[in-house]
Backbone bond lengths (Angstrom), bond angles and torsions (degrees), N, CA, C in turn:
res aa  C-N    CA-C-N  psi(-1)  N-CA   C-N-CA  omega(-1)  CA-C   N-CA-C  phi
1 X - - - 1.461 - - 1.528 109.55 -
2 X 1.316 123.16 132.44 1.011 129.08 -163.08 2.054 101.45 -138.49
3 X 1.575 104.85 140.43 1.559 92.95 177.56 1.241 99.67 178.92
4 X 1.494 108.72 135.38 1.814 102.84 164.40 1.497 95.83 -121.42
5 X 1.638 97.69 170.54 1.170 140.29 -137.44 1.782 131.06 -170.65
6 X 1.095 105.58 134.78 1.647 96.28 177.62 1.618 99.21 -114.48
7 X 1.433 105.06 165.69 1.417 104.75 -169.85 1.639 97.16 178.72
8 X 1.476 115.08 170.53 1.453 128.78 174.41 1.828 108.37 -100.85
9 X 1.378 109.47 126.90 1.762 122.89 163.13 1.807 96.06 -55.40
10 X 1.651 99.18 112.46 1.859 114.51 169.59 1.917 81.73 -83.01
11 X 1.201 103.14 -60.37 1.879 113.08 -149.60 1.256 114.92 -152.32
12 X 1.250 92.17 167.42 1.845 108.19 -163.11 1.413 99.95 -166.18
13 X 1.406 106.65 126.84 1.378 128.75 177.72 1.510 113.86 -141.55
14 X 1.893 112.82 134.57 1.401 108.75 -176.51 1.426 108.01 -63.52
15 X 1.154 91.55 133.46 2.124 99.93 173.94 1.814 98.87 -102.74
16 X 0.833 92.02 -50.43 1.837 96.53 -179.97 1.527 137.13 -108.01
17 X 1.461 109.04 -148.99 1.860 102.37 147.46 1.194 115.92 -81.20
18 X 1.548 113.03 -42.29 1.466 123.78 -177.15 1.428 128.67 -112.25
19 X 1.187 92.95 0.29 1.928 96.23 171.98 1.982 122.28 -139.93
20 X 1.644 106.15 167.28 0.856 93.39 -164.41 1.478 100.96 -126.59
21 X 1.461 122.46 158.47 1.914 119.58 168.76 1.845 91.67 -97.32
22 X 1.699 95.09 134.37 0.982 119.35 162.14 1.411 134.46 -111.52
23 X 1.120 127.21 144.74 1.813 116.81 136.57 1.330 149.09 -89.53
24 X 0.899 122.50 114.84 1.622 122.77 -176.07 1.529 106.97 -108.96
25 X 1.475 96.86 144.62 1.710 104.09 -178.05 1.370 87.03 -130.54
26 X 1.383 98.72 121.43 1.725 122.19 -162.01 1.614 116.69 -121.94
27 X 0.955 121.12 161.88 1.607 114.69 -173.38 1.797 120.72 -51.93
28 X 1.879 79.64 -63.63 2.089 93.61 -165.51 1.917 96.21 -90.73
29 X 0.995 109.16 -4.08 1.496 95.80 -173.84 1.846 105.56 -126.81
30 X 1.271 113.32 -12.54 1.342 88.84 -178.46 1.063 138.95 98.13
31 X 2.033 173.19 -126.73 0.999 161.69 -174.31 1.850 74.17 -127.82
32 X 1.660 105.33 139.20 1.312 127.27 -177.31 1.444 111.72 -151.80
33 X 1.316 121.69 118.67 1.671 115.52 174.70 1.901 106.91 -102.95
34 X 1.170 93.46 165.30 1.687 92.80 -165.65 2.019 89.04 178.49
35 X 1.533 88.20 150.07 1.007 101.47 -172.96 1.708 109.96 -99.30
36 X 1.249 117.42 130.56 1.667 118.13 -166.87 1.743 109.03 -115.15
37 X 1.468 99.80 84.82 1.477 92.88 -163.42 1.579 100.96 -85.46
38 X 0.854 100.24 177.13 1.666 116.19 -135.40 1.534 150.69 78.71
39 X 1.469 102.20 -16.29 1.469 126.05 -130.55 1.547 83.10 -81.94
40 X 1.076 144.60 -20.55 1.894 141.94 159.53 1.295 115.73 -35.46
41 X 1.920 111.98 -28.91 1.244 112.13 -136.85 1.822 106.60 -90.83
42 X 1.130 137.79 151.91 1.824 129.25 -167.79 1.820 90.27 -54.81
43 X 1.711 115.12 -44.05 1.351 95.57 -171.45 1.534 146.20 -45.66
44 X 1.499 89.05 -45.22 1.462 110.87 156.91 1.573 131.10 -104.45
45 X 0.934 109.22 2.37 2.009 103.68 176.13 1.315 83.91 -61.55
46 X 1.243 132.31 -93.38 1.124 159.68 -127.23 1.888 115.49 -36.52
47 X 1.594 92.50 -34.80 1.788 116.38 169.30 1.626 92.06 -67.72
48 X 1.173 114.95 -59.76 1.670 119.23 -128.50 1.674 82.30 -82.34
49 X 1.348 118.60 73.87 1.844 117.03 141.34 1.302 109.95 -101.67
50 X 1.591 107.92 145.18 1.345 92.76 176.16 0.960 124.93 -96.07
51 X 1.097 104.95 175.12 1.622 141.28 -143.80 1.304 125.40 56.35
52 X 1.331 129.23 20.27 1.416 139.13 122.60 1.461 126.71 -15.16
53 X 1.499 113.06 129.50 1.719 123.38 -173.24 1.282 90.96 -88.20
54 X 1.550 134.08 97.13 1.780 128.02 157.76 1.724 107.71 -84.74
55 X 1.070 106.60 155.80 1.690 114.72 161.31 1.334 96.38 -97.30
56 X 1.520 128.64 127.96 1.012 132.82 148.11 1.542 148.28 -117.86
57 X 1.307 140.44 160.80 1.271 142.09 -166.79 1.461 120.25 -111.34
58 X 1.034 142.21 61.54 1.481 145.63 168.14 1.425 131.26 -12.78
59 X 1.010 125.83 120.42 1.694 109.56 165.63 1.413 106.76 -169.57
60 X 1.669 101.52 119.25 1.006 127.90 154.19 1.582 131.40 -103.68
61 X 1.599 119.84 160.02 1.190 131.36 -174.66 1.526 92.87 -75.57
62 X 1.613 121.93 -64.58 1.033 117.79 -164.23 1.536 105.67 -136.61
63 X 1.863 129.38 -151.03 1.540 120.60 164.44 0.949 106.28 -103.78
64 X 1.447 129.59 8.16 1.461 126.15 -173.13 1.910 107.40 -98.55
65 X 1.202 106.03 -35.35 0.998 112.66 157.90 1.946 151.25 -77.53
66 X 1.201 116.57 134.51 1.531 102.92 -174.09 1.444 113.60 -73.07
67 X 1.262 113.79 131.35 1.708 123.83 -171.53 1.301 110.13 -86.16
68 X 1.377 145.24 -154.82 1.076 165.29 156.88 1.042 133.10 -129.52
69 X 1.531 140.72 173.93 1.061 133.09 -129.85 2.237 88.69 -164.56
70 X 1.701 91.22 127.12 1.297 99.01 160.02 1.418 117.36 -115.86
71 X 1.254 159.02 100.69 1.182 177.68 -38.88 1.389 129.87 148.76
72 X 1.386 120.11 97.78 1.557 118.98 157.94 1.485 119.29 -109.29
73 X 1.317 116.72 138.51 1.351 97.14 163.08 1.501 152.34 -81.28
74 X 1.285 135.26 144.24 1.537 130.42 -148.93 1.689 97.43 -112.22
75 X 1.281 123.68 -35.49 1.325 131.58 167.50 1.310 119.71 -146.93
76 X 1.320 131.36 150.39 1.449 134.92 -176.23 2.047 90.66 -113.15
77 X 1.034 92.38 63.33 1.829 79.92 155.22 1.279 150.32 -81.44
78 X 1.922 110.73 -20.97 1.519 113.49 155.10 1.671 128.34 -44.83
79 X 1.611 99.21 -41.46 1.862 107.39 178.31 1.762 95.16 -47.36
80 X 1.598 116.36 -52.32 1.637 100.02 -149.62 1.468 105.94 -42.49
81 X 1.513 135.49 -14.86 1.382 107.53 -133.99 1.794 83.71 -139.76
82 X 1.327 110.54 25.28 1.372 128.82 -163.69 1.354 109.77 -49.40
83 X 1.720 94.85 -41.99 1.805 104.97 -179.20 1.463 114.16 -118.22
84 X 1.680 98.70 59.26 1.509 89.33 -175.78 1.782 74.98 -154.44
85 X 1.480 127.67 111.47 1.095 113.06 -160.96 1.922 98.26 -99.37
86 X 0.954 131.79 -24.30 1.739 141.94 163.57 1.403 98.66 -27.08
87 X 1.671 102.89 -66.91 1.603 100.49 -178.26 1.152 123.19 -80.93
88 X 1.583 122.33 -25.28 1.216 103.00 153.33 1.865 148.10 -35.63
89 X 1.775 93.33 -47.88 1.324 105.79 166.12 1.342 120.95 -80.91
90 X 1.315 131.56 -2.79 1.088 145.71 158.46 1.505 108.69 -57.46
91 X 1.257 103.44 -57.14 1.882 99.15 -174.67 1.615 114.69 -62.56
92 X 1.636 110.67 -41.50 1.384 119.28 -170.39 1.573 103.89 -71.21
93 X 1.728 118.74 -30.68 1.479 105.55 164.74 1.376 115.06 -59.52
94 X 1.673 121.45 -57.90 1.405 111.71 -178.02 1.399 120.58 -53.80
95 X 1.046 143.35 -31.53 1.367 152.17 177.72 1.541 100.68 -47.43
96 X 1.125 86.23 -62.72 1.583 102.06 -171.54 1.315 129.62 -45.85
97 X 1.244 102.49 -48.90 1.468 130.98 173.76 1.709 100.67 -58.68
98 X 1.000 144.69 -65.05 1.457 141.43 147.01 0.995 132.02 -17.39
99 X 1.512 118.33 -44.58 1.338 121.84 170.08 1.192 124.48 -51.26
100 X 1.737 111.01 -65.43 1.183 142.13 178.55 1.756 113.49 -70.52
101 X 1.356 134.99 -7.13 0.815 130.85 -166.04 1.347 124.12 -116.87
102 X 1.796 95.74 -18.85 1.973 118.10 -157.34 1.838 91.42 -120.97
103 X 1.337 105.07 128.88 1.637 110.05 158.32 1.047 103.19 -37.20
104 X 1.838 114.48 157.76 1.483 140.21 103.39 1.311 127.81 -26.27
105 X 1.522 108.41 107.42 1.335 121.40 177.77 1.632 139.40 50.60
106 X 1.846 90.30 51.09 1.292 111.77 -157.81 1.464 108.51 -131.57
107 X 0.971 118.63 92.25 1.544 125.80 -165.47 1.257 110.88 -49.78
108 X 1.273 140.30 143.65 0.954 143.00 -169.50 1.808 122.17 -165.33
109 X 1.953 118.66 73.57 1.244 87.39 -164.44 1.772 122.26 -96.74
110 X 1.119 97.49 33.19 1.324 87.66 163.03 1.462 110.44 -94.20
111 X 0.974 123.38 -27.38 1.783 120.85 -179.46 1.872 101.22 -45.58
112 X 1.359 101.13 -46.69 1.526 116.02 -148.52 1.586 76.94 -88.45
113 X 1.017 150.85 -71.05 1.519 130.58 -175.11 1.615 110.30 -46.18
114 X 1.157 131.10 -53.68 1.343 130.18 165.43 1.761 122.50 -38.68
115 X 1.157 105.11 -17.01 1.702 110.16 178.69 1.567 97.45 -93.32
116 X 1.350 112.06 -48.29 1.711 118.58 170.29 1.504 113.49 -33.64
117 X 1.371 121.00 -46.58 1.376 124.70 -156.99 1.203 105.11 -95.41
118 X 1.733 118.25 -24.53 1.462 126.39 170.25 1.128 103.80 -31.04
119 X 1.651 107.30 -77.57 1.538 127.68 -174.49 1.305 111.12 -34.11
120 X 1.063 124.03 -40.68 1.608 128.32 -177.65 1.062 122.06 -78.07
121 X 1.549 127.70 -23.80 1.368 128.74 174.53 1.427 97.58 -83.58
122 X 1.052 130.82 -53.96 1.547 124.77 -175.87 1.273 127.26 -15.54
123 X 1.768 102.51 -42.49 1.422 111.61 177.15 1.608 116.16 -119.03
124 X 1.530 101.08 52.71 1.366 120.99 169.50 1.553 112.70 -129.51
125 X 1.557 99.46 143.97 1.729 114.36 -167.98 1.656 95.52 -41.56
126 X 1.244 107.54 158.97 2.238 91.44 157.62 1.367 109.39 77.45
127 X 1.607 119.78 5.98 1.525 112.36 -161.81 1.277 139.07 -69.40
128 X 1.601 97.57 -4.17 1.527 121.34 -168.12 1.842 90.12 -97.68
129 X 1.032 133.15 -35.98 1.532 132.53 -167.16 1.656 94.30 -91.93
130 X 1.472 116.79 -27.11 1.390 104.62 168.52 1.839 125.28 -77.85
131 X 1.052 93.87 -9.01 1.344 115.99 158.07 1.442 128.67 -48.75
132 X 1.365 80.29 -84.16 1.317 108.93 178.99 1.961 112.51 -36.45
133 X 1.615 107.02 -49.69 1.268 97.27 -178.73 2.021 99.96 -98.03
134 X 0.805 104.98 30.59 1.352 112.27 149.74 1.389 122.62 -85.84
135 X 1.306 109.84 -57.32 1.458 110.12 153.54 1.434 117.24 -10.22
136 X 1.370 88.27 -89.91 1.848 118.02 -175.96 1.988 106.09 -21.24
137 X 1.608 79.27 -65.34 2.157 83.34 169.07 0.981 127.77 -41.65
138 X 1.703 108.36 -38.12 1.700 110.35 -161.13 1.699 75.83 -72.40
139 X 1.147 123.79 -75.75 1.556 130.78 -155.73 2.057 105.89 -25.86
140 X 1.521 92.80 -61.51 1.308 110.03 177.73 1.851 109.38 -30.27
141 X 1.454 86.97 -73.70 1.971 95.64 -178.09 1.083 112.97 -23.35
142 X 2.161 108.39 -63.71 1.350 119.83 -168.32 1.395 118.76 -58.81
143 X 1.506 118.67 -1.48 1.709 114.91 -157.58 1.440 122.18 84.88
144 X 1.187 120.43 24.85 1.407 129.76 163.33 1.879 104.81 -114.12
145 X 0.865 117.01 104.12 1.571 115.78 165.21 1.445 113.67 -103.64
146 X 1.076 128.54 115.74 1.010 122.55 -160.99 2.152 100.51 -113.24
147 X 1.071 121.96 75.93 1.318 132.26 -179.17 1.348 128.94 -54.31
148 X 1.217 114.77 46.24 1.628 108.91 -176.82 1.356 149.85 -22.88
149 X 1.097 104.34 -16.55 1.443 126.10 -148.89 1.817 91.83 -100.35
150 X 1.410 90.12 -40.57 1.866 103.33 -176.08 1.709 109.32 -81.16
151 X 1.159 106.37 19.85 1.498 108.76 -167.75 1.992 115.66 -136.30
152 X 1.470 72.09 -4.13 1.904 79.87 -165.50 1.912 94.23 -127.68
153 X 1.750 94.37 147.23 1.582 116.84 -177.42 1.659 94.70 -100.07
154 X 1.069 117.26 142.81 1.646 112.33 158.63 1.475 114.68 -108.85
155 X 1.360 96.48 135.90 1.368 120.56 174.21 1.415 136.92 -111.28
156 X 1.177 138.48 105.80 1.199 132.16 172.18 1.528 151.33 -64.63
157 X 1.584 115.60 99.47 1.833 103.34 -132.42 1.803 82.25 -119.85
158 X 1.348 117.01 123.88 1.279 124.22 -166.70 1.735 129.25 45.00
159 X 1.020 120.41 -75.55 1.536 120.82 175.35 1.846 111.49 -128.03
160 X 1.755 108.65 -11.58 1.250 116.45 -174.45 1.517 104.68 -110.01
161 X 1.299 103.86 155.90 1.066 125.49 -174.57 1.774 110.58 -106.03
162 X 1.221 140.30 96.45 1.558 172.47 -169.37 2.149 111.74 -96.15
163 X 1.317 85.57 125.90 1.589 91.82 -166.24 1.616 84.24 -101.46
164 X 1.150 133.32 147.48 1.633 164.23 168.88 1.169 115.34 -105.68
165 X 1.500 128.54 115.89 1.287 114.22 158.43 1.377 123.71 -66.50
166 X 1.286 125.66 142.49 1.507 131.25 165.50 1.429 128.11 -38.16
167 X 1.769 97.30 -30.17 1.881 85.28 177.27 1.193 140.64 -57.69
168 X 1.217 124.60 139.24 1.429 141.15 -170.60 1.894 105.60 -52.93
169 X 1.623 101.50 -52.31 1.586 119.21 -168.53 1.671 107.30 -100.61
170 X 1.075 123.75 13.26 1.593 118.49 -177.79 1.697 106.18 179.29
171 X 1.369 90.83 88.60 1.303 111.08 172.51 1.542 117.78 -64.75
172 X 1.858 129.22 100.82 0.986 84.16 169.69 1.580 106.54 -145.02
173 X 1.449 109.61 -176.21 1.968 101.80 -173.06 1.802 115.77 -77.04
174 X 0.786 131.85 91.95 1.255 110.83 166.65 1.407 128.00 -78.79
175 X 1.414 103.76 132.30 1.430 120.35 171.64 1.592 132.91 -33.26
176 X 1.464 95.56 105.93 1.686 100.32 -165.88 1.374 126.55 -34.17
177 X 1.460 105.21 -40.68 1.699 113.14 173.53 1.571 121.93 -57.40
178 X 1.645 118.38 -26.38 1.152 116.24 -176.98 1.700 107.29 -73.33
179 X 0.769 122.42 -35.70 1.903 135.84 169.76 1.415 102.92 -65.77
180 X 1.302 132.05 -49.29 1.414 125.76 -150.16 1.515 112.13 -92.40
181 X 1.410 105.49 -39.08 1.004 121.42 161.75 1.539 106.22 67.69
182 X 1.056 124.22 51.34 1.801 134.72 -158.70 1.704 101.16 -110.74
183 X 0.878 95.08 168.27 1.689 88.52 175.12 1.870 92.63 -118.17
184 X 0.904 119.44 53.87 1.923 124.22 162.97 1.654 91.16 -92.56
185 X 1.419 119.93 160.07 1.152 131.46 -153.72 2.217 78.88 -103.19
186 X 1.988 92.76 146.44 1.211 81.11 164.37 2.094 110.28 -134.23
187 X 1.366 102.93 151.53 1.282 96.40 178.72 1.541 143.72 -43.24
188 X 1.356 140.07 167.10 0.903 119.83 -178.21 1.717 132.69 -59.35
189 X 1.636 77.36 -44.85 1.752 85.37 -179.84 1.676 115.16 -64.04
190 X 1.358 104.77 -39.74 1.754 99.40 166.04 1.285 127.05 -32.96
191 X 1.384 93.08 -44.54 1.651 115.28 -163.65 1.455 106.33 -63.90
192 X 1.439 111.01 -47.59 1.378 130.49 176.74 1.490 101.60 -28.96
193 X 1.954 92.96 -90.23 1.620 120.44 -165.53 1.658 96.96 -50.17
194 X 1.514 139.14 -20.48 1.572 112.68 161.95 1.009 94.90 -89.04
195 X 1.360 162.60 59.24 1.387 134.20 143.21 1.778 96.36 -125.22
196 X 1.310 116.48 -8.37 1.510 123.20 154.55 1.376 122.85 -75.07
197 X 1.444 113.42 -32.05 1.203 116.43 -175.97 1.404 110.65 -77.56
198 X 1.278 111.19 -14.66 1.855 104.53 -154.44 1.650 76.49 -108.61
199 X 1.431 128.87 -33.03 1.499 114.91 -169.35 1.807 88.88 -76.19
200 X 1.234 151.22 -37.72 1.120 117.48 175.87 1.409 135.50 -62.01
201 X 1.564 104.51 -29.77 1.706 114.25 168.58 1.566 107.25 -53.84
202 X 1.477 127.50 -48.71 1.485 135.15 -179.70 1.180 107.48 -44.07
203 X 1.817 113.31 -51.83 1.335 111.39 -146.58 1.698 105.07 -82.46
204 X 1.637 114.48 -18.89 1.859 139.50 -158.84 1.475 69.40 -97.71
205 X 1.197 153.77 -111.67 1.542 163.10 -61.98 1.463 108.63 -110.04
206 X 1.947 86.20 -61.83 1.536 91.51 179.33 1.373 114.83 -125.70
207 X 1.238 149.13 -33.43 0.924 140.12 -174.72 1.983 115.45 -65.47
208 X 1.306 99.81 -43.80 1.429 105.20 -173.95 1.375 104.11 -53.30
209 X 1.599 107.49 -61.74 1.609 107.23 -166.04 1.533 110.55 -75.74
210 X 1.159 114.92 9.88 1.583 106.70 168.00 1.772 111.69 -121.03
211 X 1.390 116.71 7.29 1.522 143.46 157.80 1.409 82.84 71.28
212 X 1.202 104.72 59.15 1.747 110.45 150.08 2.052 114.46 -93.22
213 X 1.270 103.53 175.60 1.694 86.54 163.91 1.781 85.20 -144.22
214 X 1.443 101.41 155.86 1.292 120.91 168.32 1.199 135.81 -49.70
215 X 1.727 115.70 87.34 1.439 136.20 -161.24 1.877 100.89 -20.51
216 X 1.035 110.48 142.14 1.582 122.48 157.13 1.766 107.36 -48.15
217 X 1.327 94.18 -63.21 1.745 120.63 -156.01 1.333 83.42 -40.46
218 X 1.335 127.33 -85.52 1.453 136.80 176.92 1.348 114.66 -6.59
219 X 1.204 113.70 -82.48 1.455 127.02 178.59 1.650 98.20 -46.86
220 X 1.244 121.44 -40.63 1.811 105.46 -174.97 1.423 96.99 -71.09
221 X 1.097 108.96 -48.33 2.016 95.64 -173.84 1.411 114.22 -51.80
222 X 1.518 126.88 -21.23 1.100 111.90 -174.20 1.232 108.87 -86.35
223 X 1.432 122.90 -15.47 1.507 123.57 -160.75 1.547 97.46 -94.70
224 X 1.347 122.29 -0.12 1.228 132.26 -145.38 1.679 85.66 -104.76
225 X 1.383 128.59 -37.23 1.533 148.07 -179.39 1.434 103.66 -61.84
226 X 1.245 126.69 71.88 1.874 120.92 153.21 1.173 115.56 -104.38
């Protein structure tokens, strides 16, 4: 099997002295691992950060086997954000989240338009709350919708108005912006408690019952937010 393709670097792990197994989540084919030998070498490390746009070339013997990977790069987008380390860990969470979340060799183009738009929010005012319901999409695509709005009581606590979740055993506040969905700027700590809230739905919804555990990366981006 033979095929090229463009796509975004999920991961990279040493396979050898001189090469590495990757993932790429690519347009017509989808999350693909393949081995990129050389990939140690100054010529090519230097492309391969992830979440980088490579063009790549496929080839395998058979489907039973892991193929390899010939590699140019199409954009260097990890450098933009080289000295801005929030977004840095921002990209390596989203990546991640793809990896761990999307089949082997399962086309999928909304995933791969959804990485497109990443890039674009990054360098929009609000980018961390645009995030955040980026998330929500990726979840959405995969078959997780997670509907807030259908889940929360509102309450009125002095002059503000406070959304409640419905549960019986864990009362808790959710963050006005996730309901309102407004484009008013929201604080940091808000920002926080939704990016806790939505990593606990991930971790109850989907990760548990498919015996995943709750990416690191994630948790560093958030700690990464002061």
């Amino acid at each position: 099997m033979i095929w090229d393709d463009k796509g975004y670097l999920l991961s990279k792990n040493k396979y050898s002295e001189n090469s590495i197994i990757s993932e790429v989540f690519t347009k017509d084919h989808g999350k693909v691992s393949g081995i990129i030998f050389g990939g140690i070498s100054k010529k090519i490390k230097n492309y391969l950060q992830i979440g980088n746009k490579i063009h790549v070339n496929f080839n395998s013997k058979n489907d039973n086997k892991l193929g390899y990977f010939k590699v140019e790069i199409q954009q260097a987008l990890s450098p933009l954000y080289f000295d801005n380390q929030k977004k840095l860990s921002c990209i390596t969470s989203a990546m991640n989240l793809i990896k761990i979340l999307t089949a082997e060799n399962q086309k999928n183009i909304n995933i791969y338009e959804l990485i497109k738009d990443f890039y674009l929010l990054l360098d929009k005012d609000n980018w961390i709350k645009r995030y955040i319901f980026w998330e929500l999409e990726l979840f959405r695509v995969l078959g997780y919708d997670l509907e807030l709005i259908n889940l929360v009581d509102k309450e009125v606590v002095g002059d503000k108005l406070q959304y409640i979740s419905k549960s019986n055993t864990n009362k808790k506040i959710i963050p006005n912006f996730l309901i309102e969905k407004n484009e008013e700027p929201v604080d940091l700590t808000n920002l926080k408690k939704g990016l806790f809230l939505i990593g606990d739905y991930l971790e109850k919804t989907i990760l548990k019952p498919n015996n995943l555990s709750q990416p690191i990366s994630r948790l560093n981006f958030i700690n990464s937010l002061k």
